[in-house]
DORO-31104 format. One record per residue: x, z, y of N, C-alpha, C in turn. Coordinates in steps of 0.1 Angstrom, whole numbers. Layout:
<pts>
nc1,nc3,nc2,cac1,cac3,cac2,cc1,cc3,cc2
X,Z,Y,X,Z,Y,X,Z,Y
...
</pts>
This chain:
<pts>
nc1,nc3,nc2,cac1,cac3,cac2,cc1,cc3,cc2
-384,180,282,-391,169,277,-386,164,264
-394,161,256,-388,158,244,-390,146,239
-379,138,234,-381,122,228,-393,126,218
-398,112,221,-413,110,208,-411,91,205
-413,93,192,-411,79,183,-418,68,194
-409,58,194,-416,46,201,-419,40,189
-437,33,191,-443,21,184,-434,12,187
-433,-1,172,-436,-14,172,-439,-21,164
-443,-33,161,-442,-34,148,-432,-48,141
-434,-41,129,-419,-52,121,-427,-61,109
-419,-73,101,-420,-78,96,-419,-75,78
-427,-71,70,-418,-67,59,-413,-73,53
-417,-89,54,-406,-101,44,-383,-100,52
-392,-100,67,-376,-104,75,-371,-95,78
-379,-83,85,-377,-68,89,-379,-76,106
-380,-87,110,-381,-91,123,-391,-80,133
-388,-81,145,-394,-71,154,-404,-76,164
-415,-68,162,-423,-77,173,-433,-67,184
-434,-72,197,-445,-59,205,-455,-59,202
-463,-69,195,-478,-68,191,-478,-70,179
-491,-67,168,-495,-71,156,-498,-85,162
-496,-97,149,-501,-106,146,-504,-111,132
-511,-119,131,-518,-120,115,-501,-130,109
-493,-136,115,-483,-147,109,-470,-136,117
-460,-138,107,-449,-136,117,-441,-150,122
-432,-147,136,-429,-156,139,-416,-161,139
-406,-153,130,-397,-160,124,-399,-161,110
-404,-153,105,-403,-161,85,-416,-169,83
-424,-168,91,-435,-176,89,-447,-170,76
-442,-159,72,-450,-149,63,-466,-144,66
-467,-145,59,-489,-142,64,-492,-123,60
-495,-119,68,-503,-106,68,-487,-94,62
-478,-99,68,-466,-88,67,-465,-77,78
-467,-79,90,-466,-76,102,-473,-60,103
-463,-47,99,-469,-37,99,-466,-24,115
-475,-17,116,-472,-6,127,-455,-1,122
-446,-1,130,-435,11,130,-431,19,139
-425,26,139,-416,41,150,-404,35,147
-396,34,156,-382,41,157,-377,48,159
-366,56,154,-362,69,155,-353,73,168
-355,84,177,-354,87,188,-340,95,189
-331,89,192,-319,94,194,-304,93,183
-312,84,176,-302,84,166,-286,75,168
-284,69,179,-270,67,182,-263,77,187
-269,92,187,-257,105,188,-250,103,178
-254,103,164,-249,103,151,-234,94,154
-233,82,162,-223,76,153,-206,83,159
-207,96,171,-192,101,173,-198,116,159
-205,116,150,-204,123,142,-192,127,133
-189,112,128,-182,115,118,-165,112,125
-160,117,134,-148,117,141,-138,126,130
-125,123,131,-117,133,121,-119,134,107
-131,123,99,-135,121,87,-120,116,84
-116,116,70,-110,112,60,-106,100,62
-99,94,64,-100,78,60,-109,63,69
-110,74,85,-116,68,94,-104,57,98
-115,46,102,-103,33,105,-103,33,126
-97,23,130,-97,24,141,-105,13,147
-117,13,153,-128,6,160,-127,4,173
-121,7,182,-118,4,197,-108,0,198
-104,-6,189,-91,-16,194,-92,-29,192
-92,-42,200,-88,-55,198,-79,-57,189
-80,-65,182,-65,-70,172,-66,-84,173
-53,-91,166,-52,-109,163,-58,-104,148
-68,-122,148,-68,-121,137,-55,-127,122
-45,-129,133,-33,-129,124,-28,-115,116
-32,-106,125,-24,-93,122,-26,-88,108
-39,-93,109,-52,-87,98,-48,-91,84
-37,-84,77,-34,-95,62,-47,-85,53
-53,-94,48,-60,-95,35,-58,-84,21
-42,-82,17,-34,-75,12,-41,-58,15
-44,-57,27,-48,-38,30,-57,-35,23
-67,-45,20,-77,-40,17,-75,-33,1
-82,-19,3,-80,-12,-9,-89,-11,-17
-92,-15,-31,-95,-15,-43,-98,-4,-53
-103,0,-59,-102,6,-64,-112,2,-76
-104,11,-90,-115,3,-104,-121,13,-108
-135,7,-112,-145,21,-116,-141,19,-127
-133,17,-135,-133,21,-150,-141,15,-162
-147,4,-156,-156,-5,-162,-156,-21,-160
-147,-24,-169,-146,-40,-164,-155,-49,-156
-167,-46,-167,-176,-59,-163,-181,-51,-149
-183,-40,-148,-191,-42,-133,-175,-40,-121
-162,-40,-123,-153,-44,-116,-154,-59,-111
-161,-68,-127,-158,-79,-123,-165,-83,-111
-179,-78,-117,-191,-85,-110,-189,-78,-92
-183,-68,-91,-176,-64,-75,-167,-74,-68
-157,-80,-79,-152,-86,-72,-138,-83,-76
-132,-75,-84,-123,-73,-86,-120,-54,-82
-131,-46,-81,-129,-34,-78,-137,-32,-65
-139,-14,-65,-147,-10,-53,-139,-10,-39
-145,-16,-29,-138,-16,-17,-142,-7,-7
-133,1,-4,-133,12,5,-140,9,18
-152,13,21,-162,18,31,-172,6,28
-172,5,18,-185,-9,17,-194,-5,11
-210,-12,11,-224,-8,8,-228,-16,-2
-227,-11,-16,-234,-19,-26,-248,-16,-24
-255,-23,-29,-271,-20,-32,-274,-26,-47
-279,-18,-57,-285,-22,-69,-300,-24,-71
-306,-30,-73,-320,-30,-77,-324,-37,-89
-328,-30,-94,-336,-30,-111,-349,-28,-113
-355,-29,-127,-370,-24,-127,-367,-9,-133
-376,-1,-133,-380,11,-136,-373,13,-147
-362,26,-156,-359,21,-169,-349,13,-170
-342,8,-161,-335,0,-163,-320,4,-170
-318,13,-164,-302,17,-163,-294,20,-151
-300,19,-138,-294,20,-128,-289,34,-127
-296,47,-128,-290,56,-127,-282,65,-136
-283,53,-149,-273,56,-163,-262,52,-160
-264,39,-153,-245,30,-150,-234,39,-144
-243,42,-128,-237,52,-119,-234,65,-125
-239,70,-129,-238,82,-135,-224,83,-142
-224,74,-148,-215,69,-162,-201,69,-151
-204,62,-143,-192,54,-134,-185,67,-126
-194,75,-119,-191,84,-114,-183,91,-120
-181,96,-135,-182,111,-139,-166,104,-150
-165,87,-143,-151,83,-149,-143,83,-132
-148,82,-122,-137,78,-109,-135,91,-106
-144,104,-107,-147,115,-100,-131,120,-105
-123,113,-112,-108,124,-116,-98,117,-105
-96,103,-100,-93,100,-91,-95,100,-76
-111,101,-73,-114,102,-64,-128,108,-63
-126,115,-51,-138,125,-47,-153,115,-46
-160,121,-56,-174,113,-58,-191,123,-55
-197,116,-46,-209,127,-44,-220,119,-48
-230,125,-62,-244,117,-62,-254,126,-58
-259,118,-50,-272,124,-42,-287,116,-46
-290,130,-56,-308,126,-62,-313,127,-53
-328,117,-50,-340,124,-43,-353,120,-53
-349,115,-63,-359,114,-74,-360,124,-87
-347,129,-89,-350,139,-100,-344,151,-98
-347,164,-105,-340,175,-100,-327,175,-105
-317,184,-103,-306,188,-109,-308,190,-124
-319,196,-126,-316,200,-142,-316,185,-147
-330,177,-142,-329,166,-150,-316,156,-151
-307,156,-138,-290,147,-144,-285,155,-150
-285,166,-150,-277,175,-158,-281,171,-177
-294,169,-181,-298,166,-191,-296,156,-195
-296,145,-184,-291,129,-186,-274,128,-192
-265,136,-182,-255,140,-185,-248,144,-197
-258,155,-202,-254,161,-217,-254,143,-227
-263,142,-224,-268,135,-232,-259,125,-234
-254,114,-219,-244,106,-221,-229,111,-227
-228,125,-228,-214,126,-236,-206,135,-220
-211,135,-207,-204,136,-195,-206,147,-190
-212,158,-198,-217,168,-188,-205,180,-183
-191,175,-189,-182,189,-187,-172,184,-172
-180,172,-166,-170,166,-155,-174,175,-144
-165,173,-132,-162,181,-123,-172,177,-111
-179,161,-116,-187,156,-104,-198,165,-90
-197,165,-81,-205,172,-76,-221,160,-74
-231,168,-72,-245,167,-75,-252,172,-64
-260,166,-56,-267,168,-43,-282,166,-45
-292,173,-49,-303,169,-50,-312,170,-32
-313,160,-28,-320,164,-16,-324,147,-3
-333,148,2,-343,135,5,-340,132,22
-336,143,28,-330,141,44,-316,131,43
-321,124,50,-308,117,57,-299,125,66
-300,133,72,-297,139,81,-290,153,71
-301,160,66,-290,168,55,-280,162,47
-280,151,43,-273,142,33,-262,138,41
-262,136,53,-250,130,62,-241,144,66
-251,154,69,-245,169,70,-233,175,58
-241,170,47,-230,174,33,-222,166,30
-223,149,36,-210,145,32,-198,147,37
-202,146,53,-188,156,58,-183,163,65
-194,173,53,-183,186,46,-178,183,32
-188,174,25,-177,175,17,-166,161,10
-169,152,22,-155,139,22,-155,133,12
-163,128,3,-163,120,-7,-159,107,-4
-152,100,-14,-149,91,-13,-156,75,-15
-165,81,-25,-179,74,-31,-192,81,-32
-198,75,-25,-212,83,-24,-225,73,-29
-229,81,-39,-245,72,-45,-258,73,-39
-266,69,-37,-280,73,-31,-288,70,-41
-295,74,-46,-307,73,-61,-320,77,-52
-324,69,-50,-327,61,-43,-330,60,-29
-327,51,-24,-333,45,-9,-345,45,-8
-357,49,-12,-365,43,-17,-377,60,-12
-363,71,-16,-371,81,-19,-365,93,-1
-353,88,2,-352,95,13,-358,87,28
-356,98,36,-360,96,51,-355,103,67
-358,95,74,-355,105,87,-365,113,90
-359,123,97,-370,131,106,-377,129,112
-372,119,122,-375,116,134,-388,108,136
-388,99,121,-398,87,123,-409,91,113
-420,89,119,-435,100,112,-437,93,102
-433,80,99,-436,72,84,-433,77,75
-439,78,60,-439,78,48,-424,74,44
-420,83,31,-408,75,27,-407,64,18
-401,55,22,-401,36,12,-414,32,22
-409,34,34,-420,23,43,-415,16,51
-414,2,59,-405,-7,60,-394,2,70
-399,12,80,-392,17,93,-383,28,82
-384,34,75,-377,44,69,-363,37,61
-369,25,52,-362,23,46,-346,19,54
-356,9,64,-347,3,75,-335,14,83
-342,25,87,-332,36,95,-322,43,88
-327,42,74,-322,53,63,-312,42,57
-311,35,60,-299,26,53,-291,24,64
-294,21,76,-287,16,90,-277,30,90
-282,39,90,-276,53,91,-265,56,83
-265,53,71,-259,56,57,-250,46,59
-250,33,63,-246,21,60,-229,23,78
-237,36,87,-234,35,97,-222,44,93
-222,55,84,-212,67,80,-202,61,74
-207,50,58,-194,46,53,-183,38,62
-190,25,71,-181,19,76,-172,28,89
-181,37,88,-171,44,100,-159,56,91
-161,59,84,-154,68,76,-146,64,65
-151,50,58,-145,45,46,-149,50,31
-160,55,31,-165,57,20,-173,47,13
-167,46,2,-175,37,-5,-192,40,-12
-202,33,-7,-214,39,-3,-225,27,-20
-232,36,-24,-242,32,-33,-252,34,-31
-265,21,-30,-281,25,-26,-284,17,-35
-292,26,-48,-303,24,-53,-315,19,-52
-319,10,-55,-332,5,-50,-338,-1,-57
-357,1,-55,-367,-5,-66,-369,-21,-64
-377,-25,-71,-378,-39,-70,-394,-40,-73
-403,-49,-66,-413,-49,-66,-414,-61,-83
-431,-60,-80,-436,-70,-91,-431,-86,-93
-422,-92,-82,-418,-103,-82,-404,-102,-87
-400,-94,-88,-386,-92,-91,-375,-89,-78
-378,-88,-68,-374,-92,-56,-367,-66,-50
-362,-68,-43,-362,-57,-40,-374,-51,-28
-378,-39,-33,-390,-35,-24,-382,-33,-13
-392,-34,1,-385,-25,14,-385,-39,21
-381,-42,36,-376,-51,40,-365,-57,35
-366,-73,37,-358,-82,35,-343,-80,44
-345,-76,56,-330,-72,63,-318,-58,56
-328,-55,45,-316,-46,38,-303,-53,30
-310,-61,26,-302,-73,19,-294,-74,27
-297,-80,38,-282,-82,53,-275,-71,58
-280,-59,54,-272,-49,61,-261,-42,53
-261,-51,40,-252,-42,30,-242,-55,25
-233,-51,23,-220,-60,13,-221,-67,3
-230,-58,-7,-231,-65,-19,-243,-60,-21
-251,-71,-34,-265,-70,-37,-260,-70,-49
-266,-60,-62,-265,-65,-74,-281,-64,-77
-285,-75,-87,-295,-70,-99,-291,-64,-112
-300,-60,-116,-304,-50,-131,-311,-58,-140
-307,-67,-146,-321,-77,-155,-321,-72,-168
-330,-73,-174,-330,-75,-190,-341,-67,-192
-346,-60,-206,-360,-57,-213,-357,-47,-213
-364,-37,-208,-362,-21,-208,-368,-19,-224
-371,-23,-228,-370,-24,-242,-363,-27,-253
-354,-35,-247,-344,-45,-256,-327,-39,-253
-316,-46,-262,-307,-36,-263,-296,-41,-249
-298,-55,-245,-288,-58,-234,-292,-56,-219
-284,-51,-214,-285,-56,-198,-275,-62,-194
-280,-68,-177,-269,-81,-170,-268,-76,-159
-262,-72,-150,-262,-75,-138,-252,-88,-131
-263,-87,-121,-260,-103,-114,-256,-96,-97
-245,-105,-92,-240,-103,-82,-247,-114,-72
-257,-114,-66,-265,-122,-54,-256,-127,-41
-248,-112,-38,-245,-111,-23,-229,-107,-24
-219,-110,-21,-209,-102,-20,-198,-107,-12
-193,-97,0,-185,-97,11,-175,-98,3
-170,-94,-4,-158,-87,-10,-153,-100,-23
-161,-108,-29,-159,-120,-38,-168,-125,-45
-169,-134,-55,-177,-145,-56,-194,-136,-60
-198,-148,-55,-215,-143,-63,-218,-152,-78
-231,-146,-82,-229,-152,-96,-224,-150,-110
-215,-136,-104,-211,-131,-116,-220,-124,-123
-216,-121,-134,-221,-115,-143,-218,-105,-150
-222,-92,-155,-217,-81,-161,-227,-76,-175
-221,-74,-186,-233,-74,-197,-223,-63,-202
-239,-57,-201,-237,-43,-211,-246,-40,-225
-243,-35,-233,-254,-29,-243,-258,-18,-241
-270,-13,-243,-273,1,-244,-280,7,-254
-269,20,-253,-265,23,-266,-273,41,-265
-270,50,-275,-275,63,-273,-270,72,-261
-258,64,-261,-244,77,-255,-244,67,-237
-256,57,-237,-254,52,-228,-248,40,-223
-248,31,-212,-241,17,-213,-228,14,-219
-224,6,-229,-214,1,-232,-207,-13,-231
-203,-19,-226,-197,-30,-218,-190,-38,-226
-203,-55,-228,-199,-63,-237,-188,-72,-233
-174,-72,-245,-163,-80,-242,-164,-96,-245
-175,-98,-257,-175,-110,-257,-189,-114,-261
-199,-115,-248,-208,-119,-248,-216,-129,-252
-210,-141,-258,-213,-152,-260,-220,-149,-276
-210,-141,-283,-214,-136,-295,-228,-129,-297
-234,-124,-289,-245,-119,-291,-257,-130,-287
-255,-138,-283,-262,-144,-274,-266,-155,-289
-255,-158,-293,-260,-172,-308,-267,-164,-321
-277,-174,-322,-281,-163,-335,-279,-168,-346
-271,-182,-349,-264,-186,-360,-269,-184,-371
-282,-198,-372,-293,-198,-385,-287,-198,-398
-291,-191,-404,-277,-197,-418,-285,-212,-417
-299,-220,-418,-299,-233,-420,-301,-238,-403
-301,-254,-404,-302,-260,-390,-320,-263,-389
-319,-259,-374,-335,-254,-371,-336,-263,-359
-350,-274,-359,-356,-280,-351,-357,-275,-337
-355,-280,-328,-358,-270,-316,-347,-265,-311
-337,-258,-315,-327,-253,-316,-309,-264,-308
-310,-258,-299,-293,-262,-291,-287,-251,-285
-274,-254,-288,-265,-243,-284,-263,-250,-268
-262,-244,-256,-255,-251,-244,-244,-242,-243
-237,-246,-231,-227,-239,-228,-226,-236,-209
-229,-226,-207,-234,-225,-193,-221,-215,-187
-225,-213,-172,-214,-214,-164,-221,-206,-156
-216,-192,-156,-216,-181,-149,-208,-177,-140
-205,-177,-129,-196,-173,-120,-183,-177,-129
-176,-166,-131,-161,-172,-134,-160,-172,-152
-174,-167,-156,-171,-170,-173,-185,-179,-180
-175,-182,-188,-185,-194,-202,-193,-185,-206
-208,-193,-209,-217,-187,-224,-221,-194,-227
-219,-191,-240,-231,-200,-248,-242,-194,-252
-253,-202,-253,-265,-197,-251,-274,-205,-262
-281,-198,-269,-294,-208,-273,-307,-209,-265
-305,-224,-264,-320,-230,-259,-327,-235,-272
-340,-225,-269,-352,-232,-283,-364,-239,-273
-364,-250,-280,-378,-258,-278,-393,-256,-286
-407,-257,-280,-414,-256,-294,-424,-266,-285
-424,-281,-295,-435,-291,-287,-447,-288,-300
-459,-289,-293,-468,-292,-306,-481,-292,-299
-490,-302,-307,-503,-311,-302,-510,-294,-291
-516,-306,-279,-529,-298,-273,-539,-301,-279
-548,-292,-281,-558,-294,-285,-569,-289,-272
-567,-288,-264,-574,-285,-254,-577,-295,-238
-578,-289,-228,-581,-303,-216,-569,-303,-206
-559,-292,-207,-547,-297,-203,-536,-292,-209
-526,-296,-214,-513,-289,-220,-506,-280,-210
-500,-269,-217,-496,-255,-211,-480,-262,-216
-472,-256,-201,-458,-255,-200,-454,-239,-194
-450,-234,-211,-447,-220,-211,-428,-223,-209
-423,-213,-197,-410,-214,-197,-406,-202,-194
-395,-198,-205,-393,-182,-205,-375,-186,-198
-371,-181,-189,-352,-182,-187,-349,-192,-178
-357,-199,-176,-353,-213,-169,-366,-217,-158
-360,-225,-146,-373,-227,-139,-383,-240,-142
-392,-236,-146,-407,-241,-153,-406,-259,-141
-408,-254,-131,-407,-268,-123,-395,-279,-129
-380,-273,-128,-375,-279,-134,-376,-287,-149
-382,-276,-156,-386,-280,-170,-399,-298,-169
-409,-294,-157,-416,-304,-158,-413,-318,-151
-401,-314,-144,-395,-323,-140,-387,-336,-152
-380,-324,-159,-375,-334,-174,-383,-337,-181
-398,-335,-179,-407,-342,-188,-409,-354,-186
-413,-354,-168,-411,-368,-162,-399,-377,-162
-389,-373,-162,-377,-382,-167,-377,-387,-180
-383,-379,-188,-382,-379,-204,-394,-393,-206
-404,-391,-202,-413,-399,-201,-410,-411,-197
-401,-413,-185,-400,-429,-177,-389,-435,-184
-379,-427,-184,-364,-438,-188,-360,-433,-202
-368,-426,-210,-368,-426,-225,-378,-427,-235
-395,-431,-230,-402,-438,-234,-408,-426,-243
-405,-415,-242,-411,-404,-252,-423,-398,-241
-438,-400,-244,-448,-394,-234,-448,-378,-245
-450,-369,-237,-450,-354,-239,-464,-347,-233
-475,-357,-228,-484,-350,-217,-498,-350,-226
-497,-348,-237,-510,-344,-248,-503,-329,-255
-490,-329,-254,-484,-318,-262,-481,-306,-257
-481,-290,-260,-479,-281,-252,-463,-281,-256
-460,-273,-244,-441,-275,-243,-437,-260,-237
-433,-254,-248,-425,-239,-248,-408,-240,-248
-399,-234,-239,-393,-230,-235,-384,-221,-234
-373,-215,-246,-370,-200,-242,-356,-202,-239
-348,-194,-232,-334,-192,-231,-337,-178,-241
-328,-180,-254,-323,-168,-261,-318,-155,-255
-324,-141,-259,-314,-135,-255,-317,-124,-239
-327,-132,-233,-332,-128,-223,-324,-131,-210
-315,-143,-210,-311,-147,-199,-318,-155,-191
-313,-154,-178,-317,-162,-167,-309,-177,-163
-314,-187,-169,-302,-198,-165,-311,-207,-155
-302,-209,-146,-307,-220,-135,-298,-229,-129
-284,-231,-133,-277,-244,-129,-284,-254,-140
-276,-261,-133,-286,-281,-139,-278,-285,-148
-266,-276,-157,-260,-280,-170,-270,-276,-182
-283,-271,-175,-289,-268,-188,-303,-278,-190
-301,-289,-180,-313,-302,-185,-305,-310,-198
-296,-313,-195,-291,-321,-213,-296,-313,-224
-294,-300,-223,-296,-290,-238,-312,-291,-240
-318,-291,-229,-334,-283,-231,-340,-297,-232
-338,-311,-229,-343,-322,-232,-340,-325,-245
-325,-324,-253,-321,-325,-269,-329,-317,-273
-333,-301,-272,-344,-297,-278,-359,-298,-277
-360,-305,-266,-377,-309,-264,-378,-320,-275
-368,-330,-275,-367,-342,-287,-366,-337,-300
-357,-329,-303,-355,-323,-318,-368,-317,-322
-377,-310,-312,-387,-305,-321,-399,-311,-323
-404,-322,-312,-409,-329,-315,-408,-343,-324
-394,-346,-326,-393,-351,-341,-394,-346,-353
-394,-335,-350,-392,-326,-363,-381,-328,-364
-362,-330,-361,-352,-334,-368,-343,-325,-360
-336,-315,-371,-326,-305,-368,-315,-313,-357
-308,-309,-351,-293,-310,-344,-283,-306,-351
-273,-311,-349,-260,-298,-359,-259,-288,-348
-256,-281,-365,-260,-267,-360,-241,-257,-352
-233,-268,-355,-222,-266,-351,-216,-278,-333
-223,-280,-335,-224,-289,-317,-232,-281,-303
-222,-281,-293,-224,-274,-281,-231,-288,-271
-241,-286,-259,-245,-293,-252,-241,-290,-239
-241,-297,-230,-241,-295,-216,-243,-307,-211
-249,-303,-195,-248,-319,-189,-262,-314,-175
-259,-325,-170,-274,-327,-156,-276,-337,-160
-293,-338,-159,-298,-352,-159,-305,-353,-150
-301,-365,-139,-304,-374,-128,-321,-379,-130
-327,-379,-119,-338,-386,-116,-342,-404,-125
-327,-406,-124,-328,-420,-128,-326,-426,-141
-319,-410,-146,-319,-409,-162,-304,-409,-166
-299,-411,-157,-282,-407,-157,-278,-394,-161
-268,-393,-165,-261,-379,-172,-251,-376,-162
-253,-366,-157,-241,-364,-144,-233,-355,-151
-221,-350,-142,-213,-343,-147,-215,-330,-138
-209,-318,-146,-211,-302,-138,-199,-298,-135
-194,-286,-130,-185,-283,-126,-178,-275,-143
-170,-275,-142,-155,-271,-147,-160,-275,-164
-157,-283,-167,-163,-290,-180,-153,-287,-192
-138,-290,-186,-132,-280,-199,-133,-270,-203
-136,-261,-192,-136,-246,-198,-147,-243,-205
-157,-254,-205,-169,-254,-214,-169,-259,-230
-154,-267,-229,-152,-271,-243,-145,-260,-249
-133,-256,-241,-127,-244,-247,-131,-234,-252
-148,-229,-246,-149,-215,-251,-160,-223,-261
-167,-239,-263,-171,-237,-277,-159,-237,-287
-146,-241,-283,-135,-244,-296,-132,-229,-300
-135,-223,-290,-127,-208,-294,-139,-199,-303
-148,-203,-305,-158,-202,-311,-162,-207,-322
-156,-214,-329,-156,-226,-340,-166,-238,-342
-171,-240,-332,-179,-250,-325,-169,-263,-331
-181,-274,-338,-169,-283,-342,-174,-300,-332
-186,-300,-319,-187,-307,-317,-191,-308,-301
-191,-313,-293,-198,-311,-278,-201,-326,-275
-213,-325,-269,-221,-337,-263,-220,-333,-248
-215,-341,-239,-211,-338,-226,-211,-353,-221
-212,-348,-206,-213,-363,-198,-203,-369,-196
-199,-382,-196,-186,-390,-197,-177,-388,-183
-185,-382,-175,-176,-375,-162,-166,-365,-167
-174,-360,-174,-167,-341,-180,-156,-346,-190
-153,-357,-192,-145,-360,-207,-132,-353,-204
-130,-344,-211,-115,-334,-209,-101,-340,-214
-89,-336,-210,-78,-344,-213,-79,-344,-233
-71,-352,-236,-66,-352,-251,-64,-332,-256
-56,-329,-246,-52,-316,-252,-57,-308,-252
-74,-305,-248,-82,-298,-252,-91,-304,-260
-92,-319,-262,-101,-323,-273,-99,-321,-291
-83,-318,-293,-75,-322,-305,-80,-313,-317
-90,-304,-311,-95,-295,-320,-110,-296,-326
-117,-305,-316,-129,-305,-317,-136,-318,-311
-144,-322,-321,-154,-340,-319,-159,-335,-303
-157,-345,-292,-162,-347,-283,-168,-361,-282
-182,-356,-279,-191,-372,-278,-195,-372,-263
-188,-384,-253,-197,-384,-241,-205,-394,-238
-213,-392,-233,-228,-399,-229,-228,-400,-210
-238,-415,-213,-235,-414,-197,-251,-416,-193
-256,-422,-203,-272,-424,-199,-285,-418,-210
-298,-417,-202,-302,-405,-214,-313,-415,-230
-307,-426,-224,-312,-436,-241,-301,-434,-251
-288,-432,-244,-278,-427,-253,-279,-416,-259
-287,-404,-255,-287,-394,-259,-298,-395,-265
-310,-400,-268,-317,-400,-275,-317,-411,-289
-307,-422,-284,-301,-429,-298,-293,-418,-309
-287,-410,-303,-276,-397,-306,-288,-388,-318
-292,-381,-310,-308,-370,-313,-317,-379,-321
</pts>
């Protein structure tokens, strides 16, 4: 008698499980998610598979959680600062990164790159199921990498893929893409919620049992969001994104999720002919330093995980001529934005609701902490005055509902990296006022309310 796929069906926002279709699911509350799936039939043989692997830990034993020092855990550096940082301080042995980008992005440039620097330390396996061998191999030449010793797996089975790892015990293993392999077992299409789901549980089931440090590639739909169920997110260590213009010369990755250390970080690379190159001082690329001072125009100073940037925020106010004004916001969240209109309007007497109100974070960043309402309200006023800012003064700050200037977290390090920059002035909230010995170099003005800031502007 032979196992045959059991029906049920799942959720594609939560991956939630359910015995019947229904039009709502009933944990995410999602509308028309609820699709047919299989489960795959026998696949808890797999997990005494990898017995005798390399660097298997021990699982059937109780321990104190005293015993357990923090210290064991092993590290290891891909050779690449910024995406060290953005890990956490290095790759941790048997853990599940997941990357997801748009098309173009660079995801299988980074890895590539990364591989074909650890592969002299430690045994590294990338496994295509999107392009052939010849095509990395071309990608390869190309980056400068093609004389390394990396081994290369082109192939879409999970089950052959688990077969070759060990045999051949890598220490880091890539998947290009999740997206594109599958199991046998389950009659779904591959990149369908049940595939993606088993094909990561599986993969996700080898490294923690063996210690290999494991990479899954993954697409991202039109929202920016990663395609596949939402429970992939929960079944892996770390989540990075891939942002920036597949057009344009920078990319960022953002750390969302991570077991292993902080989220939020940031990693910026350029890309270049020969492939990603990894920006040491980011802030520099980011100011575009008018030779004259330009309306609209503020430098902030924002707060990425563990580093400063400075950033330009541009404003552009100017008459509607139509039956409702447009609030275009490129970098920053648009609600937010109309939110400080309303503030701007009540407790600083400036109405803005005949005028259209554009928005950009320079640069192609994503900023969403609340140190960036002071900067983007100084530039909604500057342009609509028509009256430049100095063009050598840094901003930061939250502004309160009630028109208050709050203070943000780590405020000196926000003066420091404008002083280290030749920045000769910062407008900051009277909370944030830094000791004498970081001021001695540079005009600090603090403000506590936003009529102050617009007597200022």
């Amino acid at each position: 008698m032979t196992n045959r796929a059991k029906l049920q069906y799942a959720c594609n926002e939560c991956g939630a499980i359910a015995s019947k279709w229904s039009g709502q699911c009933s944990d995410c509350g999602a509308w028309n998610t609820i699709q047919e799936t299989a489960t795959a039939p026998g696949t808890v043989s797999n997990v005494r598979r990898f017995a005798g692997y390399a660097g298997q830990a021990t699982r059937d034993m109780v321990q104190k959680l005293s015993d357990i020092k923090p210290e064991n855990i092993q590290r290891h550096s891909l050779a690449t600062d910024e995406l060290d940082r953005v890990l956490g301080g290095g790759l941790v042995e048997g853990s599940v990164v997941l990357i997801g980008g748009d098309p173009g992005i660079g995801k299988s440039t980074l890895l590539l790159q990364c591989l074909a620097l650890i592969c002299r330390q430690l045994d590294a396996l990338y496994v295509t199921g999107e392009e052939s061998l010849q095509q990395v191999s071309l990608r390869a030449q190309r980056l400068g990498i093609g004389n390394t010793n990396m081994r290369i797996l082109s192939e879409t089975s999970v089950e052959h893929i688990l077969d070759m790892a060990v045999q051949e015990r890598p220490r880091v293993l890539v998947i290009d893409s999740v997206q594109t392999i599958y199991v046998a077992d389950l009659p779904s299409a591959p990149g369908s919620v049940a595939q993606v789901r088993e094909s990561a549980a599986q993969l996700t089931r080898f490294a923690k049992q063996t210690g290999c440090a494991l990479f899954l590639v993954g697409h991202v739909t039109k929202e920016g969001t990663l395609a596949g169920p939402r429970v992939l997110e929960h079944m892996v260590d770390t989540v990075l994104y891939f942002e920036g213009d597949p057009g344009g010369r920078y990319r960022i990755i953002r750390a969302v999720k991570n077991r292993f250390g902080p989220v939020n970080e940031l990693g910026i690379f350029a890309m270049l002919e020969d492939g990603l190159k990894p920006v040491n001082n980011p802030s520099a690329i980011f100011l575009s330093r008018h030779e004259q001072e330009m309306a609209g125009s503020v430098i902030m100073a924002s707060r990425e995980g563990s580093r400063t940037l400075l950033l330009e925020v541009q404003a552009l106010v100017t008459e509607n001529h139509g039956n409702s004004p447009r609030r275009v916001v490129v970098g920053q969240d648009a609600n937010r934005v109309i939110m400080l209109l309303g503030v701007l309007q009540r407790h600083g007497g400036l109405a803005l609701y005949d005028q259209d109100v554009f928005i950009n974070i320079v640069g192609g960043m994503r900023v969403l902490e609340p140190a960036s309402d002071l900067p983007i309200i100084m530039a909604m006023v500057s342009s609509f005055r028509g009256r430049a800012l100095p063009s050598d003064m840094v901003v930061f700050g939250e502004v309160g509902l009630a028109g208050e200037i709050r203070p943000v977290p780590n405020g000196e390090g926000r003066v420091q990296e404008a002083t280290k920059h030749g920045f000769q002035q910062v407008l900051l909230p009277r909370a944030n006022m830094p000791r004498k010995s970081v001021t001695q170099d540079i005009d600090v003005t603090p403000v506590a309310t936003l009529s102050e800031v617009l007597e200022y502007g």
